[in-house]
N, C-alpha and C positions, 0 to 999 in steps of 0.2 A: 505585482510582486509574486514571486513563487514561491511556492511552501514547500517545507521539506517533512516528509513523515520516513522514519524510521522505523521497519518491520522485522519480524522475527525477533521481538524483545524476550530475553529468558533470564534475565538479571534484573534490578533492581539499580545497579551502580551503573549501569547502561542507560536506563530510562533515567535515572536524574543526570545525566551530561547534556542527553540527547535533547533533556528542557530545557537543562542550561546554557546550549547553542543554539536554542531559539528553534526548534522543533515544532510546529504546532501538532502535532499526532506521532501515537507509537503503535504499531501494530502487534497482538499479541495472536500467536499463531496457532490454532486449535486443530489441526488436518496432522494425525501422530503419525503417519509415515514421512512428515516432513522432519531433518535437522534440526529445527528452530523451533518446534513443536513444546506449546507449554500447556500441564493440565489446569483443568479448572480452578482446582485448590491451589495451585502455584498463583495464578492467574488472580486468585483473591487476595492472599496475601500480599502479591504486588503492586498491585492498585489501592489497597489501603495506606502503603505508603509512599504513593507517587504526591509527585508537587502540585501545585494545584494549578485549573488552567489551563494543564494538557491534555489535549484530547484520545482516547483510546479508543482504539479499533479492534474488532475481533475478525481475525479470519476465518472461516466457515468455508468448510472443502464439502458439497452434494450432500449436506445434511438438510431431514425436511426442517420447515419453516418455525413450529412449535418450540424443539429444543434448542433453536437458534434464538428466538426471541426469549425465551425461559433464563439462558445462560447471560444472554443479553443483560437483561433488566437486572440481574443478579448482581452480576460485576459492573451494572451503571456505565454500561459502554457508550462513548458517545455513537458509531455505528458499527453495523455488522457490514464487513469484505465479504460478497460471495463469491468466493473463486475459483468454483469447480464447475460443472454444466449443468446449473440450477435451470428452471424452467421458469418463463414472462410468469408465471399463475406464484411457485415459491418464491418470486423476489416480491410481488403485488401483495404476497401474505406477511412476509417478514415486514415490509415496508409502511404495512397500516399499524405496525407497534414502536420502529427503529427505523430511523434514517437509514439506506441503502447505499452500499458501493458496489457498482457488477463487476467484477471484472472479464475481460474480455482478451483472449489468447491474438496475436496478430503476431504472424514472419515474413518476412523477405517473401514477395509473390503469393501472399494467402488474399482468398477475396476480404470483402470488408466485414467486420462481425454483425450479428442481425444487432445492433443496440439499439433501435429503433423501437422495438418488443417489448423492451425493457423502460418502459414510460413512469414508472414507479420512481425509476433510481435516481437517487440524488448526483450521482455521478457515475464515472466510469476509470476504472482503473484498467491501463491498456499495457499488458503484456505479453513477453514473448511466446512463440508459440511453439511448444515443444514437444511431442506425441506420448501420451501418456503420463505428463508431469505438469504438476500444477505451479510452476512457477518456481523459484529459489535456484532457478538452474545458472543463473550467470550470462544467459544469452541474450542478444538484443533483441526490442520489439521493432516496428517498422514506424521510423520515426515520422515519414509520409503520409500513412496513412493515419497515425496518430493525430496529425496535422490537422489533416481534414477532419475527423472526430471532434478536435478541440475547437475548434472554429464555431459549434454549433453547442457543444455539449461540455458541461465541468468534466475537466482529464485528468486523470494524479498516473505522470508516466513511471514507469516502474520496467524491469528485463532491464539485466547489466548495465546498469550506471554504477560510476564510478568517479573518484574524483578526476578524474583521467576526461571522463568523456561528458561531463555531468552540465559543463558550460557549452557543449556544442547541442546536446541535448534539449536542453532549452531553449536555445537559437532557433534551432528547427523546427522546434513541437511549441510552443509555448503554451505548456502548459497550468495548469490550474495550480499544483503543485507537481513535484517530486518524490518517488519513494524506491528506496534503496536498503538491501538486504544484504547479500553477498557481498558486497563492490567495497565493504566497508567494515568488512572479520576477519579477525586474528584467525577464527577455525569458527563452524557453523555455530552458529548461537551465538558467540559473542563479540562484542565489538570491537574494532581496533582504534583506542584514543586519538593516535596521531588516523588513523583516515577519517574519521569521525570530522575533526576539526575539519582536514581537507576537503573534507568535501562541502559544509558547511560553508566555508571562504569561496570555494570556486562557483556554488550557487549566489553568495552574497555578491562575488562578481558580474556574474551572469544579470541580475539583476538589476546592478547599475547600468550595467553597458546597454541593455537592452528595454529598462523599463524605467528608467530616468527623465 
């Protein structure tokens, strides 16, 4: 079965939908030149009153490994996303206090990312690959080569899914789970109800048809 997590949380009324459709993870997204970008004190607040059960992720954009695990432990995350061009040595540090997720840029004709390096990580979150941006762009990652990563490796696919493309997504990638940012807001930050649900159903489909 594939799991859906939900990134770029900057509300409150968003994370309790996102549990109520059966979400297992919300991403809260720490990199401030990002849209979706929430501070620490937002970020405590919110998590004091999430439901319980769900799991949170902290995004981490090239921050060393110290105030990564600092901020971590604070807000009781269940792991840190590193998604900027951390190095095998800061995810091995982060990784001896918090479960790790790398993420890894891939596009259309890019070679394969070194994930190999990265023996720490509990997983691999594979997104698109964009020059100078750290993801939330809406583009897609290279569902092929994601393929092959998952085959070997936990994947949480992520770069423009959408309820639109979310059941072919899966088909191809079969992924660990799912995570989706843009594919699924009224405007950056926050969610849109009705795509929320939809996308939600067309993963629940995905799932029957292909893991039944």
């Amino acid at each position: 079965m594939v799991r859906i997590k939900i990134c770029g949380i900057t509300k409150l009324e968003d994370a309790k939908l996102a549990a109520d459709l059966g979400a297992y993870a919300i991403g809260l997204n720490f990199y401030t030149q990002s849209p979706r970008s929430i501070t620490p004190a937002a970020a405590a607040d919110l998590v004091d009153r999430l439901p319980p059960l769900l799991s949170v992720i902290g995004v981490f954009v090239n921050w060393d490994a110290k105030p990564v695990v600092s901020l971590s432990r604070a807000l009781h995350l269940s792991a840190a996303q590193l998604h900027g061009d951390e190095t095998p040595r800061v995810a091995d540090a982060v990784a001896k206090q918090i479960q790790v997720i790398k993420a890894l840029r891939v596009g259309q004709g890019t070679p394969p990312p070194p994930f190999a390096k990265y023996r720490s990580a509990a997983g691999f979150l594979i997104d698109a690959a964009q020059s100078g941006q750290y993801g939330g762009t809406g583009a897609l990652a290279n569902w092929h080569l994601a393929r092959t990563i998952a085959q070997t490796h936990r994947v949480i696919l992520a770069g423009g899914l959408s309820p639109e493309n979310v059941g072919e997504a899966i088909r191809v990638v079969r992924p660990y789970a799912v995570d989706v940012a843009s594919g699924v807001e009224s405007r950056p930050g926050r969610k849109d109800p009705a795509k929320l649900r939809a996308f939600f159903d067309e993963v629940a489909r995905a799932n029957r048809d292909h893991f039944s």
